[in-house]
C-alpha positions as CSV (number, residue, x, y, z in Angstrom):
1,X,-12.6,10.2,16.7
2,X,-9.6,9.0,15.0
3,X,-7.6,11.2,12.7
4,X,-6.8,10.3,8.8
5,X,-3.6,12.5,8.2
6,X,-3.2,11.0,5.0
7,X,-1.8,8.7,2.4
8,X,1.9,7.1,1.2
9,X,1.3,5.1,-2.1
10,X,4.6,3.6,-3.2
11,X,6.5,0.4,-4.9
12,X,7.7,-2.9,-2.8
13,X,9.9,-3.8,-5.2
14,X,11.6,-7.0,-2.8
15,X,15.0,-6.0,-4.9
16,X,14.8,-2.7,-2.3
17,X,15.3,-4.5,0.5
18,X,18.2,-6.5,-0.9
19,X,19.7,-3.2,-1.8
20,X,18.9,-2.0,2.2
21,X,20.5,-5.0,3.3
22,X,23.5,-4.2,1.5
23,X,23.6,-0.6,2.5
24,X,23.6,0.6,-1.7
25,X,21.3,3.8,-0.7
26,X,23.7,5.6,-2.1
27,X,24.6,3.7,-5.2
28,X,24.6,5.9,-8.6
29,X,21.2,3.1,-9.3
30,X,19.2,3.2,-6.4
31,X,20.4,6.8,-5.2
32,X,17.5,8.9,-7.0
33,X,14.9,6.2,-5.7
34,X,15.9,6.2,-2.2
35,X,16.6,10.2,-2.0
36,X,12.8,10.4,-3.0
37,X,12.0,9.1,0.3
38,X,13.6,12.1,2.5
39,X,10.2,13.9,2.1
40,X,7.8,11.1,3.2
41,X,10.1,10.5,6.4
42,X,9.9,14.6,7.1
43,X,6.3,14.7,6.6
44,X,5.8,11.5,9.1
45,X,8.1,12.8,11.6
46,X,5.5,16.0,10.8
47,X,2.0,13.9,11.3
48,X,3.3,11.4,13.5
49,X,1.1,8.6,12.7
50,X,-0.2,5.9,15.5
51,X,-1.7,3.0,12.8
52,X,-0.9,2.1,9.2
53,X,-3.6,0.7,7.2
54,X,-1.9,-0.9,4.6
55,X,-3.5,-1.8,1.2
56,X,-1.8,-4.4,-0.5
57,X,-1.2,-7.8,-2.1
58,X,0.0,-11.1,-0.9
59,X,2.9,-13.1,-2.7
60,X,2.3,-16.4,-1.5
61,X,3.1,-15.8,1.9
62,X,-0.6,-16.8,3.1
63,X,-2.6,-17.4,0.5
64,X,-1.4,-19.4,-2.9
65,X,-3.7,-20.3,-6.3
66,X,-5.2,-22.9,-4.3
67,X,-6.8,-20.5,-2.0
68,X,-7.1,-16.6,-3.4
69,X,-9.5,-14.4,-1.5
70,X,-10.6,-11.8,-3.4
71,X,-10.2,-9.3,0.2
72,X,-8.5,-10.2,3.5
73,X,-8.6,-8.1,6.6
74,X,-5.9,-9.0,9.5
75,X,-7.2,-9.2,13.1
76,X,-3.9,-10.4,14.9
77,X,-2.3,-9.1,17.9
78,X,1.1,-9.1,15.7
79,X,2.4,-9.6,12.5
80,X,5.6,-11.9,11.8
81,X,7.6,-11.3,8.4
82,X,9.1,-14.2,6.8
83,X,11.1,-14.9,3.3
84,X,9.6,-15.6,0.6
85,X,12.6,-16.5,-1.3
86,X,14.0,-13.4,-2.3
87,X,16.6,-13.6,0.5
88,X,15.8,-10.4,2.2
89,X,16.6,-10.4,5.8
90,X,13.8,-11.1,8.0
91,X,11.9,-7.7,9.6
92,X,11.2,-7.0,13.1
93,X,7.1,-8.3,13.7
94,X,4.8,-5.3,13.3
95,X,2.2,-5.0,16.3
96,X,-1.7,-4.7,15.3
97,X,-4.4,-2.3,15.4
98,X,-6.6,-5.8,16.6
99,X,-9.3,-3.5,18.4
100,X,-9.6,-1.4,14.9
101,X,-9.2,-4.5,13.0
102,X,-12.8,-5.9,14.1
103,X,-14.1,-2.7,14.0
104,X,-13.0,-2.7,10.0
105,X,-14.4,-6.0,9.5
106,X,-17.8,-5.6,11.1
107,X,-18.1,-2.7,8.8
108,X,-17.0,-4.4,5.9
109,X,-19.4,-6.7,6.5
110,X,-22.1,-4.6,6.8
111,X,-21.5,-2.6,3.7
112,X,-21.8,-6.0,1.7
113,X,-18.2,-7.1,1.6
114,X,-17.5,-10.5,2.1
115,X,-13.9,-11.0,3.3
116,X,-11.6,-12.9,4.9
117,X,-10.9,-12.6,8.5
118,X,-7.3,-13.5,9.1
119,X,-6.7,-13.7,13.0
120,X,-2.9,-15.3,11.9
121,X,-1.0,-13.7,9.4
122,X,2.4,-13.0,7.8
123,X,3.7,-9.7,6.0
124,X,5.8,-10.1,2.9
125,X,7.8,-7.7,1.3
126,X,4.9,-6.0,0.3
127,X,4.5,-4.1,3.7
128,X,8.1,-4.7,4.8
129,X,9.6,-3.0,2.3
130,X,7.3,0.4,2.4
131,X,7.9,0.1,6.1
132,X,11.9,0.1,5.8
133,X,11.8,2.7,3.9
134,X,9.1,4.8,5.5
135,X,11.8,4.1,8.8
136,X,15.0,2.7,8.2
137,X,16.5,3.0,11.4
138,X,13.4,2.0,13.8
139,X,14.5,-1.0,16.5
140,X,10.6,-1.2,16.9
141,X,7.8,0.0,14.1
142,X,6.3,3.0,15.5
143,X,2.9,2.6,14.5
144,X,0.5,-0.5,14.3
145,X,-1.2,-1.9,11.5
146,X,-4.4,-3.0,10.0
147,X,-3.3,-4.9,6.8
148,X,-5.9,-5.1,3.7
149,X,-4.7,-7.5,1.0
150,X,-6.2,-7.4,-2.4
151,X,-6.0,-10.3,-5.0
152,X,-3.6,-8.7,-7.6
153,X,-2.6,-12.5,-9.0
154,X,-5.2,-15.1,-9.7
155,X,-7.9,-14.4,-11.9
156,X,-10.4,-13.5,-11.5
157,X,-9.4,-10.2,-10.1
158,X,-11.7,-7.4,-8.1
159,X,-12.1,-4.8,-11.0
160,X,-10.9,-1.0,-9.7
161,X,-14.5,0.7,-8.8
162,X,-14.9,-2.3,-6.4
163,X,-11.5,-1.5,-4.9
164,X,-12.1,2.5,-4.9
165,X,-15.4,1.1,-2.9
166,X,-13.7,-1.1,-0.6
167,X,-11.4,1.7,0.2
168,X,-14.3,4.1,1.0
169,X,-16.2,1.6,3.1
170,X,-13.1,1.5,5.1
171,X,-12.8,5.1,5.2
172,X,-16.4,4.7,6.9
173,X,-15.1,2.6,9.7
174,X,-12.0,4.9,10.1
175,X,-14.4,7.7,10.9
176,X,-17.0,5.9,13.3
177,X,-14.2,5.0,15.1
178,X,-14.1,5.8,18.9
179,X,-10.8,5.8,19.4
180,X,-8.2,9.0,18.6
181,X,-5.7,7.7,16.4
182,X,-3.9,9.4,14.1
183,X,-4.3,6.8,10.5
184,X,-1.9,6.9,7.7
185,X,-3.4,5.1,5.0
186,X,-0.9,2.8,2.6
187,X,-0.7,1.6,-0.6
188,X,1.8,0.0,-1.9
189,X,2.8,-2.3,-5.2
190,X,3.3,-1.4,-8.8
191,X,3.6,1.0,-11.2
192,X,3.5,-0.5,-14.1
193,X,5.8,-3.4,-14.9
194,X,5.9,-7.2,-16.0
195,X,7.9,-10.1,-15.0
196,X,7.0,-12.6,-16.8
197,X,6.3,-13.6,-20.9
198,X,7.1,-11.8,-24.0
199,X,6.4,-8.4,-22.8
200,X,8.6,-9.0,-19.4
201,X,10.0,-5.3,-18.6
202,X,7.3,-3.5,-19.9
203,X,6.8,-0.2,-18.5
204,X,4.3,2.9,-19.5
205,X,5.2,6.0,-18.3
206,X,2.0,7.7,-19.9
207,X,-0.6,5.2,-17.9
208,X,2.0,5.7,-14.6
209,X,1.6,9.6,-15.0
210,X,-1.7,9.2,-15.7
211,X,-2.3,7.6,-12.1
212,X,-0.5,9.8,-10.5
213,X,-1.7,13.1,-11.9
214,X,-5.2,11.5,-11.4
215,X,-5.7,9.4,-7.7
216,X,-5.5,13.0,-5.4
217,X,-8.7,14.7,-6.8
218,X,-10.0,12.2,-9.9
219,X,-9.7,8.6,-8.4
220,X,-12.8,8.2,-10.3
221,X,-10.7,8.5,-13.6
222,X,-8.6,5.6,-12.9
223,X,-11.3,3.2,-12.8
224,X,-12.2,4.3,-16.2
225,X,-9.9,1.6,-17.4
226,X,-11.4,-2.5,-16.5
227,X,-9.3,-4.5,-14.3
228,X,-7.7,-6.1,-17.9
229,X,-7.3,-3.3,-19.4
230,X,-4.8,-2.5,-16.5
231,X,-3.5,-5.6,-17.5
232,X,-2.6,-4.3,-21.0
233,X,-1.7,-0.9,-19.9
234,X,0.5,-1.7,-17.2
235,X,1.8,-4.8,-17.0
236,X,0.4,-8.4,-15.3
237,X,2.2,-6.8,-12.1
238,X,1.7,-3.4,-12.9
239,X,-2.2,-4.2,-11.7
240,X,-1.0,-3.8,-8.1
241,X,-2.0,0.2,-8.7
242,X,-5.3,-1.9,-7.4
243,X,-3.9,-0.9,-3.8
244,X,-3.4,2.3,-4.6
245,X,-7.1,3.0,-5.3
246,X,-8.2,1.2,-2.7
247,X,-6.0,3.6,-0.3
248,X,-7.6,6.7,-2.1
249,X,-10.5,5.7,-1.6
250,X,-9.8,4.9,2.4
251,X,-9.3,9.4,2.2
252,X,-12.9,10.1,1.7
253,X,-14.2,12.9,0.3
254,X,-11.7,15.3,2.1
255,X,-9.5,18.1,0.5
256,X,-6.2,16.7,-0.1
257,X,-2.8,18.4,-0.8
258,X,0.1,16.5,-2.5
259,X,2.7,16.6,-0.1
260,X,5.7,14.7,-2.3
261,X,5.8,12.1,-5.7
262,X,8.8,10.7,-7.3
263,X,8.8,8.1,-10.2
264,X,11.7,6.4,-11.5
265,X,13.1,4.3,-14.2
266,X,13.7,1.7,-13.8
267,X,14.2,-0.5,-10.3
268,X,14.0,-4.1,-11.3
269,X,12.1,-3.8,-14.1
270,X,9.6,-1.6,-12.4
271,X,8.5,2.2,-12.8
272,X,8.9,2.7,-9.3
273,X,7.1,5.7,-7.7
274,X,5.8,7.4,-4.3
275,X,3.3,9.8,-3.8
276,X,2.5,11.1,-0.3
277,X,-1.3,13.1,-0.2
278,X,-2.1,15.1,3.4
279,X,-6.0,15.2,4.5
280,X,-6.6,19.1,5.3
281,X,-8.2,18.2,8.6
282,X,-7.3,20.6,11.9
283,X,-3.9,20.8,12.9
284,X,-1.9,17.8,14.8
285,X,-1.6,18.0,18.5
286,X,0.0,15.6,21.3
C-alpha cells in the first residue's frame, strides 16, 4: 500500500523564481524566506518521497476564462513547464504518476466529482516554484507527480468544504492504492494577498495565522469562512489557501505532527508562508 509521509503547504510567488534565477537567496529581502526552506529539504531528504500530489491553481497556462474547470486531474506521462510571462527561466519537465493518475480519477469519479481529465498538460509557476525550492540543485526532479488544479480565479469558485472533500476523496484513492509509494502531498499558493484594485497589497496576518494554527488538527475551522468571505479576508489571490485545504484534506484522519512553518512579510506583496505536517505512520524503510 502506498505511504502518505506527509504534507508541504507553501507560496509560488513567480517573483521566487526570478530571485532563484538571479541567485539573491541570500539578499537581506529574500534571505529570511529562503532560510525557511532548510527544514523542508532536511525533512525530505528524511522521508524521501517517490510522488508529489500537488494541489494547486492554474494561471493561464491551460485553462483561461473561456474555459475554467472547477477540478482538473493530470494523467500525462510528463509535464512540460513553460512562461507565462513572468520571465522565469524555463524548468526541467516533471515525469508523472500516469498509473496513480487514473487510479485518482476513477475514484474521483466515483465519489461524485466531476473533473477534468487532462492527458496533456503544462506546470506554471505554481508547481515550479515549490519544486525549486523544495530541490534547488536537482538535474532531474526526484519524485513524480499527480497534479490537482483548483479554480482559484473565475467565479464561480468551489467553496472550502468542497475542497477539504476533494482532498479527502483523494486521500481514499491514495490508500486503496496497490502500489508502495511513498506520497508527499502539496499545496501551494497564497497566503493572503491582492494584486489588483484599490485594496492591491492587502495582507492579514490574523486570517494567515489563523490558517496556519488551524489546517494540522482543525481543517474543519477554516471552512467556517465561505469561499467570499476568503475573498474579503484575504485577498482575491489570497483565496489560493483553497489548495491548502484540499492538501489537508488528502492526510486523512491520521495523527499529524508539525514538522516546520515560517511566514513572512512581505514577498511581492504576498504573506508568504510554509508549513510542512509529517503523518505518524510506521517508520521509513528502503
Amino acid at each position: 500500500m502506498a505511504q502518505i509521509v506527509g504534507s508541504i503547504c507553501t507560496s509560488h510567488v513567480p517573483a521566487i523564481g526570478n530571485a532563484i534565477a538571479r541567485g539573491l537567496q541570500n539578499d537581506p529581502y529574500w534571505k529570511p524566506f529562503f532560510d525557511g526552506f532548510a527544514p523542508v529539504r532536511q525533512w525530505l531528504d528524511r522521508v524521501r518521497p517517490d510522488v508529489v500530489v500537488a494541489f494547486y491553481n492554474d494561471h493561464g497556462l491551460n485553462f483561461f476564462l473561456d474555459k475554467m474547470p472547477t477540478f482538473a486531474v493530470g494523467a500525462a506521462p510528463a509535464y512540460s513547464n513553460d512562461d507565462e510571462g513572468w520571465g522565469i527561466p524555463v524548468s526541467i519537465p516533471v515525469d508523472g504518476a500516469q498509473a496513480l493518475s487514473w487510479h485518482v480519477i476513477e475514484a474521483l469519479v466515483s465519489s461524485d466529482f466531476d473533473i477534468t481529465m487532462c492527458q496533456e498538460m503544462l506546470l506554471d509557476h505554481a508547481v515550479m516554484v515549490p519544486f525549486q525550492l523544495c530541490w534547488p540543485s536537482a538535474q532531474t526532479w526526484p519524485v513524480r507527480i499527480v497534479p490537482i488544479a483548483i479554480n482559484t480565479v473565475q467565479h464561480p469558485l468551489p467553496n472550502p468544504q468542497r475542497c477539504l472533500a476533494l482532498g479527502r476523496a483523494v486521500n481514499r484513492a491514495l490508500r486503496s492504492w496497490a502500489g508502495g509509494e511513498r506520497i508527499v502531498v502539496m499545496g501551494t499558493g497564497g497566503l493572503s494577498h491582492q494584486l489588483e484594485g484599490r485594496r492591491a497589497g492587502h495582507i492579514n496576518k490574523d486570517y494567515d495565522r489563523f490558517c496556519l494554527d488551524n489546517l494540522k488538527d482543525h481543517p474543519e475551522a477554516l471552512t467556517s469562512h465561505s469561499t467570499l468571505d476568503i475573498v474579503e479576508l484575504a485577498g482575491s489571490q489570497g483565496v489560493e489557501v483553497l489548495n491548502w485545504i484540499a492538501a489537508r484534506g488528502a492526510l486523512g484522519d491520521t495523527a499529524l505532527s508539525e514538522v516546520t512553518r515560517t511566514y513572512h512579510i512581505p514577498i511581492s506583496n504576498t504573506a508568504a508562508a510554509v508549513q510542512v505536517l509529517e503523518t505518524r505512520e510506521p517508520a521509513y524503510s528502503r
